[in-house]
N, C-alpha and C positions, 0 to 999 in steps of 0.2 A: 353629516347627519345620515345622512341617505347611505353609504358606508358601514355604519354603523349598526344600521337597523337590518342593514343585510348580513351582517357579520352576526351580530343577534340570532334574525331568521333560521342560520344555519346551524347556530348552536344548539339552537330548540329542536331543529327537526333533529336532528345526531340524537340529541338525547332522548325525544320521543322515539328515536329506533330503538335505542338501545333499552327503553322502557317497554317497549312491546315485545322485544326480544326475551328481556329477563319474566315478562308476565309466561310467555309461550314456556320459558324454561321452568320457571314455579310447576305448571301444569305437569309436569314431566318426572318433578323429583318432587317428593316428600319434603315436605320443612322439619327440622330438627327442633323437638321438643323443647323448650327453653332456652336462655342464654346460656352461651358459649363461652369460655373465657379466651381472650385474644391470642392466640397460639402462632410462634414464630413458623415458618414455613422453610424447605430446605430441596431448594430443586436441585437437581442432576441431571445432566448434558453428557458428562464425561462417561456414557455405557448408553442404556435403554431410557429414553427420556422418563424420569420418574417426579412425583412432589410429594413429598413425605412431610409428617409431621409426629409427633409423640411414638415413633415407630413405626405411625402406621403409614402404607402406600392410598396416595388418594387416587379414585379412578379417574382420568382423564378420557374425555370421549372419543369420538373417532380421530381419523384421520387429517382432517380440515380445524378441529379443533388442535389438535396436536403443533399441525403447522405452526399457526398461528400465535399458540405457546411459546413454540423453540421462538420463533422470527422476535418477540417480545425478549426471550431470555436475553438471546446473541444482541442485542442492542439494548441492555438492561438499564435503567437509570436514562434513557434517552427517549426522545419522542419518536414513533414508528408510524409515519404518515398511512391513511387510507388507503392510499394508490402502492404504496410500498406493498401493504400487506396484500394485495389482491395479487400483485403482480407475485411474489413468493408463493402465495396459495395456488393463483390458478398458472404459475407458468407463462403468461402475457396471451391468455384466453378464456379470461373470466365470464360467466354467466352474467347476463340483466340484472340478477339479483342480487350480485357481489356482496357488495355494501352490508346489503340487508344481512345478507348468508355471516358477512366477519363479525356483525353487532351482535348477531345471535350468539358467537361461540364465544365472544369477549364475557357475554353476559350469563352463559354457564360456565366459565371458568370462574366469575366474581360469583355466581352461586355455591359452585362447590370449594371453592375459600372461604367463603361466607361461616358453610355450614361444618366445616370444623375451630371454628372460633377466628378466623383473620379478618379483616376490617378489609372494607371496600376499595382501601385506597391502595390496595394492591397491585390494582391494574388500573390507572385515573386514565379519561378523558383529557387529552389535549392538542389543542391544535396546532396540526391536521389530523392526528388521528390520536394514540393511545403511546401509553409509558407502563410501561411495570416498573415498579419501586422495588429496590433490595430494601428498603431501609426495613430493620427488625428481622429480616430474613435472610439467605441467603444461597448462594449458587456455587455449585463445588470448581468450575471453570474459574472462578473469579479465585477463590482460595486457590485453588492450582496454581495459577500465576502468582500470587503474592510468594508461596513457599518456593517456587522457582526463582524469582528474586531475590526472598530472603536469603538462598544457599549462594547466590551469586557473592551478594555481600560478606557470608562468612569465608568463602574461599579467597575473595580478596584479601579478608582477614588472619590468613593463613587457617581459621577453625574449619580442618579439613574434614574431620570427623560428623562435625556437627552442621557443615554444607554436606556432605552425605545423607545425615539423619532427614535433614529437609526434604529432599528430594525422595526420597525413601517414603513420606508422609505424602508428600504430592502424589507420587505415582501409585498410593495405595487408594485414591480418589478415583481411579478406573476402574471399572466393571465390565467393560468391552467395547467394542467399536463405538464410537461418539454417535451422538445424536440417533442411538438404535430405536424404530419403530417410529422415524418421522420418513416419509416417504415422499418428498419434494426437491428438487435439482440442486435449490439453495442449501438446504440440509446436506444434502452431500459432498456440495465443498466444503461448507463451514466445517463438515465433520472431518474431512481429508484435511486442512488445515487443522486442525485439533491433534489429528492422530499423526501429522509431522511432528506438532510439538512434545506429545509422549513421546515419540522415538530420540526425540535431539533430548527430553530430559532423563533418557535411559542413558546412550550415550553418556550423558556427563555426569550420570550416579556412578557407570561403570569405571567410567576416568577417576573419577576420586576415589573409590574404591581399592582400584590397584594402587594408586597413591598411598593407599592405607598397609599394603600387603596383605589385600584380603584376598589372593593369587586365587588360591584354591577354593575360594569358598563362590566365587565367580564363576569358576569355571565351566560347571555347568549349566548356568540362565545363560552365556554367551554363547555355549554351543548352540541350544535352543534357539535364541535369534539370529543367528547365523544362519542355522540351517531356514529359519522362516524370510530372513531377509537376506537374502547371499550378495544384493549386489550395493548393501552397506558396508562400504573399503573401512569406513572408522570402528564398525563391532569386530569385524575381521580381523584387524589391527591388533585392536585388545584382545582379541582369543588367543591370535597368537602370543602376545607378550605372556597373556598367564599360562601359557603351555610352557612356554621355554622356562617360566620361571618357576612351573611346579614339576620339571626334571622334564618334560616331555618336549623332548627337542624334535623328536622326528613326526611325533603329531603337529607339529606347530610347522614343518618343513610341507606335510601334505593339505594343511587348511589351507595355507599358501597356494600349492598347486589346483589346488580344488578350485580357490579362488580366480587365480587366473584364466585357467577354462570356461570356468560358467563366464567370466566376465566377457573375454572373448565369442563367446560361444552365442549372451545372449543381449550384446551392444556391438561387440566388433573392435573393443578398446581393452589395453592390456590394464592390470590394474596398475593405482598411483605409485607416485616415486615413493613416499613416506612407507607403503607398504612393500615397494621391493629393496628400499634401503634396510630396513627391519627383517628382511630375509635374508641378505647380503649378510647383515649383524649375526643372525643364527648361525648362518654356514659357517661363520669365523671363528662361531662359540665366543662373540663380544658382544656381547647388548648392551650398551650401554643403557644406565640408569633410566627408569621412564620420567619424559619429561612431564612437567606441570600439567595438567587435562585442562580444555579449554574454556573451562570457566574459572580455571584460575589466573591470577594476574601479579604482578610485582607490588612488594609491597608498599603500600602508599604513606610518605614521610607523618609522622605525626603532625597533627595540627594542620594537614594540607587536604585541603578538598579537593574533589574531583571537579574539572570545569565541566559547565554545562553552559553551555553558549548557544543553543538553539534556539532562536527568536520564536516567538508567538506563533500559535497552529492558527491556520484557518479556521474562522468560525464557522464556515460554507462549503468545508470540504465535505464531499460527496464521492462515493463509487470509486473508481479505480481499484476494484477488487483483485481481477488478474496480475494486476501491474506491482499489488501492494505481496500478494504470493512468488511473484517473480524474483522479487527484493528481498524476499526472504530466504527464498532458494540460495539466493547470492550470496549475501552476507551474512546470513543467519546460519541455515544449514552446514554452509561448509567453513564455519568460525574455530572446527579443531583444525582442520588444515594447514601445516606451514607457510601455502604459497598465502599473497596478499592478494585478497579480492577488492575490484574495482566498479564501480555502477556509472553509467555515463545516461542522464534521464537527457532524450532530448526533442523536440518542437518545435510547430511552428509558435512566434510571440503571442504571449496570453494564455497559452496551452495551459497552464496549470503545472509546468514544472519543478519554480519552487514549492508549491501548496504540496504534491504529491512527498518531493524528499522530506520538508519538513514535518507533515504527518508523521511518515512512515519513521521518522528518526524519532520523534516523540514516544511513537508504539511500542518502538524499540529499546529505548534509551536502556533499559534495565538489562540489557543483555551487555551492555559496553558498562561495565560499574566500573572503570577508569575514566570517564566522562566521556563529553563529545565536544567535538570543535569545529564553528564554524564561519564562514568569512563568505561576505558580499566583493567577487572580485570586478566588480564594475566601481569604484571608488577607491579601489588599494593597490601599489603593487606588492608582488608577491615578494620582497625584503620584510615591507610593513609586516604582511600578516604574519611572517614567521617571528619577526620578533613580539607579536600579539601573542603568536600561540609557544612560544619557549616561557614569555612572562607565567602563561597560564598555568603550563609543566611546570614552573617552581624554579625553573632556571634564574639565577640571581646574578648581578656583577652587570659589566659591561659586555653587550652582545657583540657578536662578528657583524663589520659591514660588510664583509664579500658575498655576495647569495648563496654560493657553494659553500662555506666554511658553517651560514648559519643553518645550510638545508640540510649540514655532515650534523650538524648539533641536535637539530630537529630529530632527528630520526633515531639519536645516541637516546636521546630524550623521550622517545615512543617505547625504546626498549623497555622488555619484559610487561608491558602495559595492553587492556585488552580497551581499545576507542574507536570511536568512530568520527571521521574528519567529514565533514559538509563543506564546501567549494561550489559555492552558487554561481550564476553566470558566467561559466569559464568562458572565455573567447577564443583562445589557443593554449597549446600543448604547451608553451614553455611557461605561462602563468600558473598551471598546476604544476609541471614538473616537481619543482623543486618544494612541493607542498605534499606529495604523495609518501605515504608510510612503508618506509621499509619492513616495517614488525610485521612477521606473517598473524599476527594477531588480532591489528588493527584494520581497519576496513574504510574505504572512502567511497564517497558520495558525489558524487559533481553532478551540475546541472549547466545547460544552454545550450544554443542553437550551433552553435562549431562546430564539426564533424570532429575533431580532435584523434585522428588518424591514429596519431601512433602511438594514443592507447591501445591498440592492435595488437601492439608487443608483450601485453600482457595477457597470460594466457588465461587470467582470472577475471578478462574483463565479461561484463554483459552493457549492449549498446541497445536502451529500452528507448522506444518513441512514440511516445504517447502524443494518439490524438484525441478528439472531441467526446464529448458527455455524449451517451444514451439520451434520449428523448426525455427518460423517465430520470435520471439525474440531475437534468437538468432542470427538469420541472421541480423535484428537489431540493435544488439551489436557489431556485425563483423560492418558492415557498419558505425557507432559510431565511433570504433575504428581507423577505415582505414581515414575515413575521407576524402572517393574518392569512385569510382563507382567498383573499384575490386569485390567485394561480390556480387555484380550484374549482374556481367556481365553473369557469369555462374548459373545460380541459381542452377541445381543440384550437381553441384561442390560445391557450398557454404553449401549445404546440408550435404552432404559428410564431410566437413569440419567439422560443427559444431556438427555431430554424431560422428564424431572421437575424439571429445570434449568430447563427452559424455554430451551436452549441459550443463557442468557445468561453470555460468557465471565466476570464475579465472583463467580457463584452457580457454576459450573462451579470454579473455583478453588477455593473454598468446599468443594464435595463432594471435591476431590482432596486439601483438607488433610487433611479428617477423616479419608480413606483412610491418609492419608500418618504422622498420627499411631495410628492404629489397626491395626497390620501384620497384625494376625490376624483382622482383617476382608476379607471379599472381594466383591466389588463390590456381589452380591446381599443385602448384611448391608445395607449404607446402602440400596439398593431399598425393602427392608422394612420400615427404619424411617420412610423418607420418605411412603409409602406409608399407614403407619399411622397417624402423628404427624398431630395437631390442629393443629400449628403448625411448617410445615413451611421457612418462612422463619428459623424460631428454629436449625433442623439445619442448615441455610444459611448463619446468620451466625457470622464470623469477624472478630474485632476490632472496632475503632470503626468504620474505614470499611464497614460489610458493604452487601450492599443493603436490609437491614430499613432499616437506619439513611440512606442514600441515598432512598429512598421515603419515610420519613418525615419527611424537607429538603423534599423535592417537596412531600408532603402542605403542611406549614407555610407554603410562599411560595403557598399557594392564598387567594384569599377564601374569607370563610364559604360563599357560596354556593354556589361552586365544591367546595369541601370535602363538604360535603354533600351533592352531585351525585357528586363521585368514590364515596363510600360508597355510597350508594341503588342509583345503576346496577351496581355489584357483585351486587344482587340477583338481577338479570335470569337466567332458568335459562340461556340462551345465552350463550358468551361474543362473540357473533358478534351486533350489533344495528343496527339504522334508528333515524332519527330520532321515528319513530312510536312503537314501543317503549320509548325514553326519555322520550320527553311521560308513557306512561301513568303509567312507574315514579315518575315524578317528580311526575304529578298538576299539569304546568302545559301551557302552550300549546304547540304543536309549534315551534314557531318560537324562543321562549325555550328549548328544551331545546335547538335546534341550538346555539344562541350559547353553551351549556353545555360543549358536546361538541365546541366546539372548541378551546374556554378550554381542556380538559384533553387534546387533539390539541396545542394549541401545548406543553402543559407536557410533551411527549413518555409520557402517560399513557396516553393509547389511540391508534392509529394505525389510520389509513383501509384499507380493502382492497376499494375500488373502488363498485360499482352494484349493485344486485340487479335483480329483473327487470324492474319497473313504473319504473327509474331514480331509485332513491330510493337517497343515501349510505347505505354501511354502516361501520362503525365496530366494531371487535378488540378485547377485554383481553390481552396477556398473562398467560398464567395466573399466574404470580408475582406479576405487580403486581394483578391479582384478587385473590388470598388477601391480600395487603395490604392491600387495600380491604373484604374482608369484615373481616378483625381487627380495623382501623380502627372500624367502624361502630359497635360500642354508642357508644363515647367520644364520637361526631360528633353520631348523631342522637335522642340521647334525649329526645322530648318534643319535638326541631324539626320545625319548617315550611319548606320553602325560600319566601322570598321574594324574589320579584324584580320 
């Protein structure tokens, strides 16, 4: 009850701000004569932020107001907490008055919707903070991606023509740089992310385009971005292809040389193979035929669906911005590319590794319209899942049992197909092996804590290691979780909370159940018990998978030695140590205590945090997996020696 009435409390005051806000805003604007008839609304992201309606541009106010806008669009259809918006707005240096300052701009943008005919529920209250609704209206970013999709589909379809047309439609939804005349940090990634995505759907307008033999009529929008982007090898590519094929063989021999110098000139890298094989072809006067552009794919048997085997997103995923642009860069950007790109996401347990690939595979799925496939490899071996994923391919009859014969199959089976494979908990190199796509078209995903070395060999890998949530994502996550105003109420309490977390999102999860099932607790009841409690991994854990139980998987695939190295250095009063420090703890040679501290660096147990001052590594616990390690110890080192 008492919960309730404070849940109440807070919903009153919100809205008493936002009622004194919009009285303040009345005072300022004019009321519009009579009723208004309900008029759809039509915002724009993709140039100068604009909202339009019957033609006309509505004025939006300043700067702060603007923010606040875009932050609602880019998160349309979803709820944009309080704290989210302040931190966008002010940067993570907001005034006293924050709060007050966002309700005020919420409740003159619900004014001037208002006052061209659009209902309130434009912009609704809810908690933790506000939602903009497309519904009845709508946002040209969101159209962008659908006709980006939709052309994916028609190239599948062979309708080369008509996936041109699409994209053609999309890309006339620009007006210029994204997100123009918002002026905020956040603005300017989301907008640099925007303006990757126009270039990768130029790119593949221009690919189907020469598909079409529109050689010549390309020829000069490519020179143009060429000349504006030079150190784009795939426009470069394509200018040359339509020089050589509109009779201009020695133009297309000097784009080449051009290309090479600046590339040299302004990375220090010569340009790719695909572009000096394609030069090779000029000089020979052989070009062969241009292949399929990269949003086309082989044709799909009738009546055969594409699999889509991606388990359930997280309902709690949060943040990993960087990490989710990274992935993009990866697999996405360079998906014209012949070679096969590889993503290796990896962490300490709990990290959030599966949550981040499955997102990101979700966000993505539309750019793989041959499907996606994917496999939990902690319950399979890697026979199983290839004859899982040959069934999926449409492969029919009796499969090979030799792993080589069915991994030759697999990959005959990827051909000409554009997918993307997900390989969650790999442990070692030869569990994926025979699971990795030969087709330079298709793209893989792996996650877990293995260092898995000799992905190394692939020149397309990226090896991402994602650690812990921001403060403010994790509070995020608490709020997610709770699915009520608890995590707010207290902000430095919540703080408190989620470093007691260790801001690891399954320990996080962990604290939000027990909120979740505990209603008459409030934030600082779990503080105090975490706080108090001798075993605070135990108030942590939730079900079989918890992270006690993840940490003690880790502990087990260690050697004795090893094992007894992770306990000992839990000793250390720092959790912050050099390799010097570990010799003494450990009572052996400096040198063998490195080889120690890396064996449990590889098992993602402790992670490096750079030099100290004399240039000797330093080496982290997380606190959580410390308490692990102290708990661990009587069982490990009773009466042992480490020998090595």
């Amino acid at each position: 009850m008492k919960l309730r009435s404070r849940t109440i409390f807070r919903e009153d005051e919100e809205r008493r701000r936002e009622s004194a806000a919009e009285h303040r805003t009345k005072s300022l604007e004019p009321s519009s004569p009579g009723e208004v008839a309900e008029e759809a609304l039509e915002f724009r992201i993709l140039g100068p932020l604009e909202v339009c309606t019957r033609g006309r541009t509505l004025t939006i106010g300043g700067p702060r107001q603007r923010a606040v806008l875009s932050a609602l669009l880019l998160s349309a259809n979803q709820v944009v907490s309080f704290d989210s918006l302040i931190e966008k707005v002010w940067n993570g240096q907001p005034p006293s008055t924050a709060r007050t300052q966002v309700a005020i701009c919420i409740a003159a943008l619900r004014k001037t919707f208002r006052t061209v005919g659009s209902d309130r529920d434009t912009i609704v209250t809810a908690t933790p903070g506000y939602m903009l609704t497309l519904s009845g209206h709508s946002l040209d970013s969101v159209r962008f991606e659908r006709l980006v999709a939709g052309s994916v589909r028609l190239a599948a379809q062979n309708r080369t023509a008509e996936a041109a047309e699409a994209l053609r439609d999309a890309l006339a939804l620009w007006r210029g740089p994204a997100l123009g005349g918002v002026y905020a940090p956040f603005a300017e990634t989301e907008a640099a992310r925007l303006d990757e995505q126009r270039m990768l759907t130029i790119e593949q307008q221009m690919a189907l385009r020469l598909q079409l033999g529109e050689h010549q009529a390309v020829l000069g929008e490519l020179q143009a971005l060429v000349s504006a982007c030079p150190l784009r090898d795939r426009l470069r590519y394509y200018l040359m292809l339509a020089q050589y094929r509109c009779g201009r063989r020695a133009e297309a021999l000097t784009t080449y040389r051009d290309g090479m110098r600046h590339s040299v000139e302004e990375i220090g890298l010569e340009l790719g193979t695909e572009l000096q094989d394609l030069h090779n072809a000029i000089l020979r006067d052989d070009v062969p035929q241009p292949s399929r552009p990269a949003v086309a794919v082989a044709d799909a048997g009738e009546g055969n669906r594409a699999p889509a085997q991606l388990p359930e997103c997280d309902a709690y995923f949060v943040g990993r911005n960087r990490e989710q642009w990274l992935l993009d860069d990866a697999l996405l950007a360079r998906t014209a590319e012949n070679s096969s790109s590889v993503v290796h996401i990896t962490g300490s347990p709990g990290i959030g590794k599966t949550g981040l690939a499955v997102h990101w595979a979700h966000r993505s799925a539309h750019r793989f319209p041959d499907g996606q496939l994917f496999a939990d490899l902690r319950q399979q071996e890697p026979l199983d899942v290839l004859h899982q994923f040959l069934r999926s391919l449409g492969v029919e009859g009796t499969l090979p049992t030799d792993l080589a014969e069915a991994s030759e199959l697999y990959r005959s089976a990827l051909a000409g197909r554009r997918m993307l494979v997900v390989l969650d908990h790999a442990s070692s190199y030869a569990q994926v092996r025979p699971l990795l796509p030969g087709n330079g078209q298709c793209r893989a995903l792996i996650t877990g804590r293995a260092t898995l070395d000799e992905l190394l060999q692939n020149p397309g890998l990226l090896r991402l290691r994602i650690g812990p949530l921001s403060d403010d994502e994790s509070s995020e996550m608490l709020t997610g979780v709770l699915r009520d105003a608890r995590a707010e109420e207290s902000p430095e309490t919540t703080r408190r909370l989620v470093r007691l977390c260790s801001n690891t999102p399954l320990a996080l999860r962990a604290a939000g159940a027990r909120l979740l099932t505990k209603q008459h607790w409030q934030v600082h009841d779990l503080v105090r018990r975490l706080e108090r409690s001798t075993d605070r991994l135990a108030e942590l854990s939730i079900g079989e998978d918890s992270l006690r139980a993840r940490l003690d998987r880790s502990l087990a695939e260690l050697d004795r030695t090893a094992a007894v190295a992770y306990t000992e250095l839990s000793r250390l009063d720092s959790p912050d140590f050099c390799a010097a420090n570990a010799s003494e703890a450990l009572e052996m040679d400096q040198m063998d205590a490195e080889d120690l501290i890396e064996t449990l660096v590889d098992a993602q147990l402790l992670e490096v945090v750079g030099r100290g001052r004399w240039g000797e590594m330093r080496y982290r616990w997380q606190e959580l997996v410390r308490l692990h390690a102290q708990a661990c110890r009587p069982a490990q080192t009773c009466g042992a020696h480490l020998a090595v």
